[in-house]
PDB file of N, CA, C and O in Angstrom, chain B, residues numbered from 101:
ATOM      1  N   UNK B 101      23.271 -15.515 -22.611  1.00  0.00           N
ATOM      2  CA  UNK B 101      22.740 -14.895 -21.424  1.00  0.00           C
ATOM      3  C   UNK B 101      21.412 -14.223 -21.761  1.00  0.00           C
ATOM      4  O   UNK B 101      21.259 -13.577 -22.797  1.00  0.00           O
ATOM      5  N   UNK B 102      20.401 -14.409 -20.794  1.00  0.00           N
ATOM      6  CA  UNK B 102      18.839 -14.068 -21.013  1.00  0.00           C
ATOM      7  C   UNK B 102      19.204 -12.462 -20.175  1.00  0.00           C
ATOM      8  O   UNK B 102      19.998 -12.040 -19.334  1.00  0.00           O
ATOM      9  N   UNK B 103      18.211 -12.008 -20.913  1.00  0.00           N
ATOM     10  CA  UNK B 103      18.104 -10.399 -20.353  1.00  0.00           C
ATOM     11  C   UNK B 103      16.602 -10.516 -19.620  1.00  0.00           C
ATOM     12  O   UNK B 103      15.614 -10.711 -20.327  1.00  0.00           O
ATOM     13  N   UNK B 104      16.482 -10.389 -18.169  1.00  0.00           N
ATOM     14  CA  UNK B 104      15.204 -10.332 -17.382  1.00  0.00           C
ATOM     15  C   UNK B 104      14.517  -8.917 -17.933  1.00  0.00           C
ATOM     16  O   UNK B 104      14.963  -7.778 -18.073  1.00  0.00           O
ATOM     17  N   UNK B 105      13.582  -9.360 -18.111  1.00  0.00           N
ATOM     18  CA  UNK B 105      12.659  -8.277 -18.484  1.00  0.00           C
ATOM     19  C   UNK B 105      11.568  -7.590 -17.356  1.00  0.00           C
ATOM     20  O   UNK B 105      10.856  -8.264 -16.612  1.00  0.00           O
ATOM     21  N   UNK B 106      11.599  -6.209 -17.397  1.00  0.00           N
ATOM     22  CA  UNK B 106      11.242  -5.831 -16.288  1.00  0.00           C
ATOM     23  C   UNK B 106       9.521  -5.220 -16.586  1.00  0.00           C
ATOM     24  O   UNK B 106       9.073  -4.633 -17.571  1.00  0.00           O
ATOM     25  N   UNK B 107       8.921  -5.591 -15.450  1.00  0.00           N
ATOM     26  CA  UNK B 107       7.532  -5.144 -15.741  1.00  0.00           C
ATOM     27  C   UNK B 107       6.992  -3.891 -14.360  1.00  0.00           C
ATOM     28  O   UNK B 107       7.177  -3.854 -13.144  1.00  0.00           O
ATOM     29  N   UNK B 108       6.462  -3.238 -15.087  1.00  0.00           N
ATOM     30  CA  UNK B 108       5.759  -2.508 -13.724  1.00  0.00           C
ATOM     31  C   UNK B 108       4.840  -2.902 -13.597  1.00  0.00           C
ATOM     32  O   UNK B 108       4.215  -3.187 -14.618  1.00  0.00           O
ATOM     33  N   UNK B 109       4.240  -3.140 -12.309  1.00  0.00           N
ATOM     34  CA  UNK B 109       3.534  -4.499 -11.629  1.00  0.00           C
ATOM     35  C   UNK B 109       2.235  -2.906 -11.388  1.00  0.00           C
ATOM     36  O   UNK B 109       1.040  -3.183 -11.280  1.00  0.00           O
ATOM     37  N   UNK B 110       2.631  -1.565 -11.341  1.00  0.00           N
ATOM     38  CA  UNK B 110       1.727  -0.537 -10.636  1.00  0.00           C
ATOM     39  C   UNK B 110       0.541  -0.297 -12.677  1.00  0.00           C
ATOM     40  O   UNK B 110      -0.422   0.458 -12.805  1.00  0.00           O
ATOM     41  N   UNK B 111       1.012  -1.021 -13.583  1.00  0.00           N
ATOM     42  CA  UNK B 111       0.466  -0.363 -15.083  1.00  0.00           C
ATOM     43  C   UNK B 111      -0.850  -1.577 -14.848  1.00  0.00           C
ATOM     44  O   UNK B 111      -1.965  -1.512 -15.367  1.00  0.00           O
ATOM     45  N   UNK B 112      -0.373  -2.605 -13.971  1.00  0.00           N
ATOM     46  CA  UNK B 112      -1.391  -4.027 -14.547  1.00  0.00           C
ATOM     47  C   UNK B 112      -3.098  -3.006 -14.308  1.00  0.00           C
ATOM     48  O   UNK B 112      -3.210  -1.823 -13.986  1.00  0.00           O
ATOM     49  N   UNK B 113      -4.081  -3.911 -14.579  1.00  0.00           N
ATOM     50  CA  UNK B 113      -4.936  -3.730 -15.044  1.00  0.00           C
ATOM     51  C   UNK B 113      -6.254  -3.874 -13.584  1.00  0.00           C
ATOM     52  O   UNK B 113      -7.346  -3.340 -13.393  1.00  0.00           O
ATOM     53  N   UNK B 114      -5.440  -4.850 -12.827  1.00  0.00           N
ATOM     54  CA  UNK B 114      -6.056  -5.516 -11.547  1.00  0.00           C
ATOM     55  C   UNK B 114      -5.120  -4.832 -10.308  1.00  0.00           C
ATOM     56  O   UNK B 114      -5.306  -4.826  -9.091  1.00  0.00           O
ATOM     57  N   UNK B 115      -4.377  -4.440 -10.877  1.00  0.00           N
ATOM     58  CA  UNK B 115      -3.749  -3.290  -9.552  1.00  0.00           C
ATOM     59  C   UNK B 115      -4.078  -2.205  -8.711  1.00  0.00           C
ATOM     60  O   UNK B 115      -3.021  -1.587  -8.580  1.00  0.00           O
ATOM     61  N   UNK B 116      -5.058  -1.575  -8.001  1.00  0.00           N
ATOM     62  CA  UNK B 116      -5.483  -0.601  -7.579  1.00  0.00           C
ATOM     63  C   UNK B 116      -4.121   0.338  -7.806  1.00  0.00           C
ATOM     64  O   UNK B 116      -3.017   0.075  -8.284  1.00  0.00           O
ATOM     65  N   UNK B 117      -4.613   1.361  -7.333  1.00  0.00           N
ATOM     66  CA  UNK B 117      -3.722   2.703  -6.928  1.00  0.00           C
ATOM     67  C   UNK B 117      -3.232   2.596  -5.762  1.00  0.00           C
ATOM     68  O   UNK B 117      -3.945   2.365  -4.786  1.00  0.00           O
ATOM     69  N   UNK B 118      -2.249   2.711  -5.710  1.00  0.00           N
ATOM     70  CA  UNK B 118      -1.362   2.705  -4.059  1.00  0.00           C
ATOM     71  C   UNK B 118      -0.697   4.073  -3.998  1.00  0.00           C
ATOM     72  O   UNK B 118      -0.101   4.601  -4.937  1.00  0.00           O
ATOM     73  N   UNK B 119      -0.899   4.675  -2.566  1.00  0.00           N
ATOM     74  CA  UNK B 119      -0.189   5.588  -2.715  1.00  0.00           C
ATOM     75  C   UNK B 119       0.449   5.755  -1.030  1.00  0.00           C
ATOM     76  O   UNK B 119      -0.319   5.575  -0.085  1.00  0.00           O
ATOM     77  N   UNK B 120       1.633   6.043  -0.847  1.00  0.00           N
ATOM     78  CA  UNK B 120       2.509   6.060   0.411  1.00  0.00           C
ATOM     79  C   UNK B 120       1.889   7.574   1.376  1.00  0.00           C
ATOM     80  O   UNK B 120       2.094   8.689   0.895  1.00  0.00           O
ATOM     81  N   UNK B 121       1.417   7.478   2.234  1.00  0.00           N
ATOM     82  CA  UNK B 121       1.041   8.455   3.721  1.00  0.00           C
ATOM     83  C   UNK B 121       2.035   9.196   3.735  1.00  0.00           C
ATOM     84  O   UNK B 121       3.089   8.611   3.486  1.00  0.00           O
ATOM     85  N   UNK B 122       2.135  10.745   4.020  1.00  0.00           N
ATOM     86  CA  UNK B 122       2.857  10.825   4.096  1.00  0.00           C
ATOM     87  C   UNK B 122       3.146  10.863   6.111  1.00  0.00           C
ATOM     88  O   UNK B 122       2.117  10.361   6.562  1.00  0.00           O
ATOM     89  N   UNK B 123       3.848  11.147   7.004  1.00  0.00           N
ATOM     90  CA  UNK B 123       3.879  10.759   8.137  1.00  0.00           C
ATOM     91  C   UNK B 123       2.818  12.045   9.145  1.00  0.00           C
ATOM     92  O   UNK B 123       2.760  12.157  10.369  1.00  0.00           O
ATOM     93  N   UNK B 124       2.250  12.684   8.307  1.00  0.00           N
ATOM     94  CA  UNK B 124       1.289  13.774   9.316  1.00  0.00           C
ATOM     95  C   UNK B 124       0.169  13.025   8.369  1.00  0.00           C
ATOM     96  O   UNK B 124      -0.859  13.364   8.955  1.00  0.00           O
ATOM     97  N   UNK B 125      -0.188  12.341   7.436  1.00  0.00           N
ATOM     98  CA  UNK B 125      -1.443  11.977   6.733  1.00  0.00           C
ATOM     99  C   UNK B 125      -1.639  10.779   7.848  1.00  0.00           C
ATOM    100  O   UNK B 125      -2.684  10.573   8.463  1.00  0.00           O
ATOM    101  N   UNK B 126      -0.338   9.986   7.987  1.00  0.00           N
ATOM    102  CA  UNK B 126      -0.401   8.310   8.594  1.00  0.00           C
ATOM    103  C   UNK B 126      -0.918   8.926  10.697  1.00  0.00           C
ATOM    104  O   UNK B 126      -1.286   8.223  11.638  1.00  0.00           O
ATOM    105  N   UNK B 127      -0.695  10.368  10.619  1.00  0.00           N
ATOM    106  CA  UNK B 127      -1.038  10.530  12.425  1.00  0.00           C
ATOM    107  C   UNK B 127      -2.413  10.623  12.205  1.00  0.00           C
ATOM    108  O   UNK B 127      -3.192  10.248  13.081  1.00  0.00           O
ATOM    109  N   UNK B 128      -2.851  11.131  11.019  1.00  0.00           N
ATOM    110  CA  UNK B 128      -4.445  12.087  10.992  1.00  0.00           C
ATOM    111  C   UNK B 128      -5.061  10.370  11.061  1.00  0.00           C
ATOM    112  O   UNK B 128      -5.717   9.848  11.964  1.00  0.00           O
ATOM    113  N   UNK B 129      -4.697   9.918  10.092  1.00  0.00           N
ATOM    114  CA  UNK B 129      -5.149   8.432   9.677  1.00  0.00           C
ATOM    115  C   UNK B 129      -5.607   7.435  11.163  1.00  0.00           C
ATOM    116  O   UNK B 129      -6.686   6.867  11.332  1.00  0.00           O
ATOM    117  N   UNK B 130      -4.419   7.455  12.113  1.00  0.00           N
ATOM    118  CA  UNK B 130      -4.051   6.768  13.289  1.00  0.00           C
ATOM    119  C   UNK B 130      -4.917   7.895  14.637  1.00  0.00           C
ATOM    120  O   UNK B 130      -5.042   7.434  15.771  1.00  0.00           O
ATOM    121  N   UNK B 131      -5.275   8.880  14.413  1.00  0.00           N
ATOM    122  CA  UNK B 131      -5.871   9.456  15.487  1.00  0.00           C
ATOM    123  C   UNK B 131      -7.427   9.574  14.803  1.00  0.00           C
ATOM    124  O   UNK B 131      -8.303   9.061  15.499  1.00  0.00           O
ATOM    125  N   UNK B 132      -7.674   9.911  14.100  1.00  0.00           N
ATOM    126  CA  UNK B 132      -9.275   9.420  13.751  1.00  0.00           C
ATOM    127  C   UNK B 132     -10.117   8.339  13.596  1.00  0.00           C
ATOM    128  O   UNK B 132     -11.339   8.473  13.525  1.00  0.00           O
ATOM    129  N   UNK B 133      -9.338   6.884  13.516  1.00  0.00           N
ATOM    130  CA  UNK B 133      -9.743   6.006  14.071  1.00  0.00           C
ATOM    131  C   UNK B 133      -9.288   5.537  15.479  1.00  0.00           C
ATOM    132  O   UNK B 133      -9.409   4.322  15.639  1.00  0.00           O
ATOM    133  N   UNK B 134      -8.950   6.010  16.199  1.00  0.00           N
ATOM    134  CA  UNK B 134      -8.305   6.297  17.678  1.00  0.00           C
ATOM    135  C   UNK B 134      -7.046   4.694  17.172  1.00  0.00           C
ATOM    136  O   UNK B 134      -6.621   5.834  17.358  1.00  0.00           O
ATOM    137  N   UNK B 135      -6.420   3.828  16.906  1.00  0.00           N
ATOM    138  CA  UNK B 135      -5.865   2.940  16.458  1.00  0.00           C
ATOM    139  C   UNK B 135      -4.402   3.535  16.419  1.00  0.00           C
ATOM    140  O   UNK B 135      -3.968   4.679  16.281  1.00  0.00           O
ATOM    141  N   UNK B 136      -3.778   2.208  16.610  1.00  0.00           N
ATOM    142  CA  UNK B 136      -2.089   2.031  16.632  1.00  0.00           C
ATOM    143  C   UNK B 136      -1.744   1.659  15.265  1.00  0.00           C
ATOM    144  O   UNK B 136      -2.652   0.945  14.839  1.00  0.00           O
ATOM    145  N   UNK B 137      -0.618   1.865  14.181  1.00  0.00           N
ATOM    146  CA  UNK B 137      -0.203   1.395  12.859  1.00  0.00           C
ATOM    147  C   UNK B 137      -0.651  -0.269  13.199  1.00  0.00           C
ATOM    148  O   UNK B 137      -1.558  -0.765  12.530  1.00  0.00           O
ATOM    149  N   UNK B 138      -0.053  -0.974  14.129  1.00  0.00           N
ATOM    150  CA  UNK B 138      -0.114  -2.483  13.925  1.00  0.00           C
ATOM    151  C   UNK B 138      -1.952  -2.976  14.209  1.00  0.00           C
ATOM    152  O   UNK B 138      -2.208  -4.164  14.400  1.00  0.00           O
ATOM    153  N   UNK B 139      -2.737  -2.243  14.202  1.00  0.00           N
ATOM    154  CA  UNK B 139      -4.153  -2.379  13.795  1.00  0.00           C
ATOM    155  C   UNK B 139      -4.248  -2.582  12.366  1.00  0.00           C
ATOM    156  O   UNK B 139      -4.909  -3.591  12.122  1.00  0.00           O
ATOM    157  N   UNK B 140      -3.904  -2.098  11.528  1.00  0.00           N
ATOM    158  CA  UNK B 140      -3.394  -1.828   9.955  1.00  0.00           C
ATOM    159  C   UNK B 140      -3.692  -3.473   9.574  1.00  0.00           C
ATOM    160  O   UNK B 140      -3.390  -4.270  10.462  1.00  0.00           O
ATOM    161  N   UNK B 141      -4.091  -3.860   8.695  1.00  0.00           N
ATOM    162  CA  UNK B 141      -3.340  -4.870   7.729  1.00  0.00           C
ATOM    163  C   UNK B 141      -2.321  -4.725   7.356  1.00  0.00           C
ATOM    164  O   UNK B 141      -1.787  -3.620   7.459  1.00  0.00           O
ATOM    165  N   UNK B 142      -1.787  -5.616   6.880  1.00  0.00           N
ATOM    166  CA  UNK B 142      -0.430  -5.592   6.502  1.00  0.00           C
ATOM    167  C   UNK B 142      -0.081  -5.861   5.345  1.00  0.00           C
ATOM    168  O   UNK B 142      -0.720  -6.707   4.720  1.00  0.00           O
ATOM    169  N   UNK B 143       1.173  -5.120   4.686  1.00  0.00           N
ATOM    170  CA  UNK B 143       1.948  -5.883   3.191  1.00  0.00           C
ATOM    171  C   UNK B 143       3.244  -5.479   3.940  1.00  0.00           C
ATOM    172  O   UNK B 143       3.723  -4.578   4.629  1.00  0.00           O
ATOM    173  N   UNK B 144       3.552  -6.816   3.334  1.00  0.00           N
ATOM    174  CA  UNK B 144       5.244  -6.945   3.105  1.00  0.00           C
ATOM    175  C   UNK B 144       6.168  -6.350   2.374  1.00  0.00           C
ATOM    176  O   UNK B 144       5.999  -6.257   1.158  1.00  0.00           O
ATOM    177  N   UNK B 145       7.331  -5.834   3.002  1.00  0.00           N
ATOM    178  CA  UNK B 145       8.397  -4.921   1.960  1.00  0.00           C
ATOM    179  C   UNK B 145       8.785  -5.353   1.229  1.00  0.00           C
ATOM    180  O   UNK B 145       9.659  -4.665   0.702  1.00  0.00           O
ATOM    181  N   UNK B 146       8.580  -6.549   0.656  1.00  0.00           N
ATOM    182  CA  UNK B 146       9.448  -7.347  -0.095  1.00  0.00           C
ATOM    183  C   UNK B 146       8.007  -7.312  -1.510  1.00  0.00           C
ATOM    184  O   UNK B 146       8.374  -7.439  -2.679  1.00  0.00           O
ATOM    185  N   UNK B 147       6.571  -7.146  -1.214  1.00  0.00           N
ATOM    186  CA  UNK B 147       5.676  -6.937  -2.170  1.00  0.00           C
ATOM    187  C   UNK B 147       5.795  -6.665  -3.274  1.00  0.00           C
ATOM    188  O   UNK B 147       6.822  -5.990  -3.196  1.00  0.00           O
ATOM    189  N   UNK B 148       5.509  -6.665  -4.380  1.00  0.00           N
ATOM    190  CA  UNK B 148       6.325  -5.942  -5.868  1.00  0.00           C
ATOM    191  C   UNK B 148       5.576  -4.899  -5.782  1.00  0.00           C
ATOM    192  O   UNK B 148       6.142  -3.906  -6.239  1.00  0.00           O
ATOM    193  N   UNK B 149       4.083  -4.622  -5.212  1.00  0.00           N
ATOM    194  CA  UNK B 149       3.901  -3.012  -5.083  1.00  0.00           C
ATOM    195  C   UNK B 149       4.309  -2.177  -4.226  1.00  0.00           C
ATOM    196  O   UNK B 149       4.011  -0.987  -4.320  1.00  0.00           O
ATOM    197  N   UNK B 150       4.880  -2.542  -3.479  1.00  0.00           N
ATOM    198  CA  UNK B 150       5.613  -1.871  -2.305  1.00  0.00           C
ATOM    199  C   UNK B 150       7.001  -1.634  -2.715  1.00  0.00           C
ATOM    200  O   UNK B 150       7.536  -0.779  -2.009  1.00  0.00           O
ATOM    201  N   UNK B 151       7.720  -2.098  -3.590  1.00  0.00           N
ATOM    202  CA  UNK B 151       8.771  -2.201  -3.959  1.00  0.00           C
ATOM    203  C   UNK B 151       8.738  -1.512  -4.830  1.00  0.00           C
ATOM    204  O   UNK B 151       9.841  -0.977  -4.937  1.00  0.00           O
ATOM    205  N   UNK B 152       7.890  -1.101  -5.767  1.00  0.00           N
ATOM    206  CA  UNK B 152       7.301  -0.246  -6.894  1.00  0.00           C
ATOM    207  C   UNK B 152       7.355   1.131  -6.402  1.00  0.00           C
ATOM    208  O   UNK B 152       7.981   2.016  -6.984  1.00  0.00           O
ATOM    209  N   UNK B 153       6.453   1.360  -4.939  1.00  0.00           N
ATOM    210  CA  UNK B 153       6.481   2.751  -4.827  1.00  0.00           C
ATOM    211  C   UNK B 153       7.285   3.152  -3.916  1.00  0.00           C
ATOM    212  O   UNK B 153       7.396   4.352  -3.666  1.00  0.00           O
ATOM    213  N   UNK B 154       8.024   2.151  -3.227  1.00  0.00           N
ATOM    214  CA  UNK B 154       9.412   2.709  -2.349  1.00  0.00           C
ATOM    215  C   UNK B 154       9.126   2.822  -1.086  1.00  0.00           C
ATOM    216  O   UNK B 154       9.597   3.658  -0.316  1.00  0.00           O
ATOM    217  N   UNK B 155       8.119   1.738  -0.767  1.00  0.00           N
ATOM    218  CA  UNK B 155       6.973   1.821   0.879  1.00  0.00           C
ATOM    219  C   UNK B 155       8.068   1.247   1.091  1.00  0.00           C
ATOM    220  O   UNK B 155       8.606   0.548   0.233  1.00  0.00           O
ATOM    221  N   UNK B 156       8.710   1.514   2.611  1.00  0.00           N
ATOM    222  CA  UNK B 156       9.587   1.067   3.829  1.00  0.00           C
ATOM    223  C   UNK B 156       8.822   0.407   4.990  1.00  0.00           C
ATOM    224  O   UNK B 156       7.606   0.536   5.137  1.00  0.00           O
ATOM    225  N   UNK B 157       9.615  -0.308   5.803  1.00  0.00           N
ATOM    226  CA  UNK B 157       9.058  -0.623   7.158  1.00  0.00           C
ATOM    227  C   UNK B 157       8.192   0.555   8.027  1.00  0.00           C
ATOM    228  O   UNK B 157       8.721   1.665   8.091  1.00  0.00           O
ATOM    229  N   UNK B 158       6.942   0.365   8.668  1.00  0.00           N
ATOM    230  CA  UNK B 158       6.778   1.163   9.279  1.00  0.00           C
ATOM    231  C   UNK B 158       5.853   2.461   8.503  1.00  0.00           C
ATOM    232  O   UNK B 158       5.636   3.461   9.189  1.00  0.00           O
ATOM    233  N   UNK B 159       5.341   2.416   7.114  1.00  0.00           N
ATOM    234  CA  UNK B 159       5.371   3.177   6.224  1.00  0.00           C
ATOM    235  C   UNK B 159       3.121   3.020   6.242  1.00  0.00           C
ATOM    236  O   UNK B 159       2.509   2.405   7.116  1.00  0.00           O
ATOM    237  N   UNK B 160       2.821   3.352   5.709  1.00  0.00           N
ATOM    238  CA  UNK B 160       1.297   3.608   5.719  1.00  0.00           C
ATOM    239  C   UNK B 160       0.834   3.711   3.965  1.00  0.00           C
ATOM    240  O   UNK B 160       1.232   4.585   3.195  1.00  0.00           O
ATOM    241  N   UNK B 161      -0.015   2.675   3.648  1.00  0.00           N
ATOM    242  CA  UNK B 161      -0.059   2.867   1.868  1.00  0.00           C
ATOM    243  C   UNK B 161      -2.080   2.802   1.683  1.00  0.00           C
ATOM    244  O   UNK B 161      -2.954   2.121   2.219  1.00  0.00           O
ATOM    245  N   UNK B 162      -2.077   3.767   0.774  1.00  0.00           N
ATOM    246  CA  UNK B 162      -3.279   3.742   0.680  1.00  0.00           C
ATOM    247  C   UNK B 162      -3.700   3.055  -0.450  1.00  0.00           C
ATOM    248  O   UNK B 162      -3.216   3.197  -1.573  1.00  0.00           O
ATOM    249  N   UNK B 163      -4.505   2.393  -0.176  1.00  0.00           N
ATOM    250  CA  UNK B 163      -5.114   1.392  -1.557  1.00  0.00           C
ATOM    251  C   UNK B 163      -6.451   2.114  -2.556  1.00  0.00           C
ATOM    252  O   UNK B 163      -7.521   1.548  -2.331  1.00  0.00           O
ATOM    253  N   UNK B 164      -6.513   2.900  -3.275  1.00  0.00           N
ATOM    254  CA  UNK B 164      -7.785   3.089  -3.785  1.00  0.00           C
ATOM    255  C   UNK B 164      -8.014   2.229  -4.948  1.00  0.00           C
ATOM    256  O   UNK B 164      -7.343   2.102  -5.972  1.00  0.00           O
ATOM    257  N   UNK B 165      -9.025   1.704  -4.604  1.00  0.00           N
ATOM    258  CA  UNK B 165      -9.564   0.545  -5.508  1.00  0.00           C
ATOM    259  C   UNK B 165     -11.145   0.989  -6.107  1.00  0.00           C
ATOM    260  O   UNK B 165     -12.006   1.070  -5.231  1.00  0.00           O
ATOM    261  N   UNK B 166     -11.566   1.268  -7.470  1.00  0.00           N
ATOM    262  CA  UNK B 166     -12.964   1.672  -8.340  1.00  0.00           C
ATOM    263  C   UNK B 166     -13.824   0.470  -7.566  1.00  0.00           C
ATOM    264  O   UNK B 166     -13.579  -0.698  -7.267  1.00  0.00           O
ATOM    265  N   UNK B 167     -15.034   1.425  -7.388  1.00  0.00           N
ATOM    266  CA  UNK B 167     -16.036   0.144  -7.088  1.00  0.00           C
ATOM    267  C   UNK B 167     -17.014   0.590  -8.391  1.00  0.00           C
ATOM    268  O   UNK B 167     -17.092   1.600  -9.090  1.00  0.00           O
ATOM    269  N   UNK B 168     -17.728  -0.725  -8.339  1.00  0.00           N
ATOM    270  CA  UNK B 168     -18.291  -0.452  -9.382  1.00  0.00           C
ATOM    271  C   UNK B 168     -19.674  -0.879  -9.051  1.00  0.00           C
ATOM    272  O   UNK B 168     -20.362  -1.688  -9.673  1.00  0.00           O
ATOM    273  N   UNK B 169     -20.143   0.145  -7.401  1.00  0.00           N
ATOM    274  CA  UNK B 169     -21.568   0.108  -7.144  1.00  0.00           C
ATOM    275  C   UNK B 169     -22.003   1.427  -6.996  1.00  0.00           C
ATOM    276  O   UNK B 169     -22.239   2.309  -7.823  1.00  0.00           O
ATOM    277  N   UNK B 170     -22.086   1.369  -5.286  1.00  0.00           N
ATOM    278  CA  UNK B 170     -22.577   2.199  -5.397  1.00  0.00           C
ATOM    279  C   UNK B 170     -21.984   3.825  -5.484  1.00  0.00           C
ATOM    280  O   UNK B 170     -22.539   4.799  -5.992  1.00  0.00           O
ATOM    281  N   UNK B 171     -20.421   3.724  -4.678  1.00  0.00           N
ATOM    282  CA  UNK B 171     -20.078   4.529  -4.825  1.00  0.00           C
ATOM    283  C   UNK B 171     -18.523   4.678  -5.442  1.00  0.00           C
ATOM    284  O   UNK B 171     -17.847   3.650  -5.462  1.00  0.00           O
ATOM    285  N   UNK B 172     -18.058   5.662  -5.839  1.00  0.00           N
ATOM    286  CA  UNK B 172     -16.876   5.800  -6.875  1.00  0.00           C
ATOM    287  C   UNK B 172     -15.995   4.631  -6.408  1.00  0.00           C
ATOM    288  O   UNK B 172     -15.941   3.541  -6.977  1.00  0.00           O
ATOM    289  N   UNK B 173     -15.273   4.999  -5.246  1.00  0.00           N
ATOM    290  CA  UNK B 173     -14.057   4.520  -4.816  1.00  0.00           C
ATOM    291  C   UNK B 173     -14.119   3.704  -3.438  1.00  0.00           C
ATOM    292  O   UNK B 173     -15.221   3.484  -2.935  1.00  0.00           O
ATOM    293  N   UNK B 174     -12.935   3.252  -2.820  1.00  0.00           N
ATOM    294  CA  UNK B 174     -12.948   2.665  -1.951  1.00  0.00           C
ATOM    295  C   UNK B 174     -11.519   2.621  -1.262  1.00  0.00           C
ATOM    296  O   UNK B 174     -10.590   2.165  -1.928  1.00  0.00           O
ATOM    297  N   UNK B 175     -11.261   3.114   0.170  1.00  0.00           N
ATOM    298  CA  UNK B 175      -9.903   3.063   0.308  1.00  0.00           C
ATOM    299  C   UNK B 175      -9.752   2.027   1.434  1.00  0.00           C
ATOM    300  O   UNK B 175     -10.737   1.740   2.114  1.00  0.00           O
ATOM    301  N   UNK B 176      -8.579   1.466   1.653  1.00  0.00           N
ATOM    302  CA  UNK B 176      -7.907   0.727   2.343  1.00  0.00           C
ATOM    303  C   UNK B 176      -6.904   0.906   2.698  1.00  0.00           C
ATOM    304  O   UNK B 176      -6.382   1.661   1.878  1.00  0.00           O
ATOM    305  N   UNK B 177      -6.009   0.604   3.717  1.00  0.00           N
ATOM    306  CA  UNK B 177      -4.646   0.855   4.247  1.00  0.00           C
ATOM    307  C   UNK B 177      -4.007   0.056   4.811  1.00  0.00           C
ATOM    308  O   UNK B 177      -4.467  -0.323   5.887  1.00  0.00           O
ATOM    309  N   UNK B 178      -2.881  -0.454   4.411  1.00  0.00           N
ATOM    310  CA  UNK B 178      -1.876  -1.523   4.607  1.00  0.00           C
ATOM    311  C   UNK B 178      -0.692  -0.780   5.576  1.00  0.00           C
ATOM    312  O   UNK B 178      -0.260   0.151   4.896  1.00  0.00           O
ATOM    313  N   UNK B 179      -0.242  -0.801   6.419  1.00  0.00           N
ATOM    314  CA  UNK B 179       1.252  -0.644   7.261  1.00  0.00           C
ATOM    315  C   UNK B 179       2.032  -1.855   6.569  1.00  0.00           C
ATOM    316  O   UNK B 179       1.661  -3.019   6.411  1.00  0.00           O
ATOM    317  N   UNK B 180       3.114  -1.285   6.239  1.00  0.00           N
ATOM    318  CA  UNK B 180       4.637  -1.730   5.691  1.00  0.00           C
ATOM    319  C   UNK B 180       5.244  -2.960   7.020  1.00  0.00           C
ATOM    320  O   UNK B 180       5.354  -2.646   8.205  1.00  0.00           O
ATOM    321  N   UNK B 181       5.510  -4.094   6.558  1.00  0.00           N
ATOM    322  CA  UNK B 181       6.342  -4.956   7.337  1.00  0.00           C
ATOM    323  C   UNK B 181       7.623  -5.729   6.737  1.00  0.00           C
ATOM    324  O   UNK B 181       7.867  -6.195   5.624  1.00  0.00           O
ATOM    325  N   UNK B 182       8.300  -5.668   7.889  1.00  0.00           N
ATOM    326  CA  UNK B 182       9.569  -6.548   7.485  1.00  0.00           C
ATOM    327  C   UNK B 182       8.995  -8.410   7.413  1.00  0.00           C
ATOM    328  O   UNK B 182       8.306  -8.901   8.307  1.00  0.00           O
ATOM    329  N   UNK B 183       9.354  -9.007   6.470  1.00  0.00           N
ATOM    330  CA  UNK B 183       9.132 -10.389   6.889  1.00  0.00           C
ATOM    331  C   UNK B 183       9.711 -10.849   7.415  1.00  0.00           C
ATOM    332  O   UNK B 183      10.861 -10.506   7.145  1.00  0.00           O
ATOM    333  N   UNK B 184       9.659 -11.754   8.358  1.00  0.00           N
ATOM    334  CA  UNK B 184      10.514 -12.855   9.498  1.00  0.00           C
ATOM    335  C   UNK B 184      11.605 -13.685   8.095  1.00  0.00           C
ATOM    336  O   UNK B 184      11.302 -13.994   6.943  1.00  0.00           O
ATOM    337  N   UNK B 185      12.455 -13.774   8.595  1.00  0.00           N
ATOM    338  CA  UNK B 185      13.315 -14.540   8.158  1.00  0.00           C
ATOM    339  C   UNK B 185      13.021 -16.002   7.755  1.00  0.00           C
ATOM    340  O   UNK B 185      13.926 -16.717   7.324  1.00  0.00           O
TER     341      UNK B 185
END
């Protein structure tokens, strides 16, 4: 019997930083761009980084990703989805 070996998918090297809204960050988020969650891009719950940090359906994840121009950082935001069957 093989023993699966487990990796954290959040250490890789090409992984930004993800970090979960919390639900008064995800209103501030949703009323300053006047926008509904399903405006959002999307990741799937089933994602290995979503699964990593314990994002649920319905959930708000912030992506900070290094730029390497002009300015430090760069954020993005994914809403949590169930996949269709």
């Amino acid at each position: 019997m093989t023993k699966k070996k487990s990796i954290d998918v959040l250490l890789h090297k090409f992984v930004p930083r993800h970090l979960l809204l919390t639900k008064e960050e995800s209103l501030e988020l949703l009323e300053k761009y006047q926008i509904e969650v399903t405006d959002l891009p999307q990741v799937f719950e089933k994602d290995p980084v979503a699964i990593a940090i314990g994002a649920k359906e319905g959930d708000i994840v912030r992506i900070i990703r290094d730029s390497y121009t002009t300015v430090s950082h760069m954020d993005y935001y994914r809403y949590v989805k169930k996949e269709k069957a």
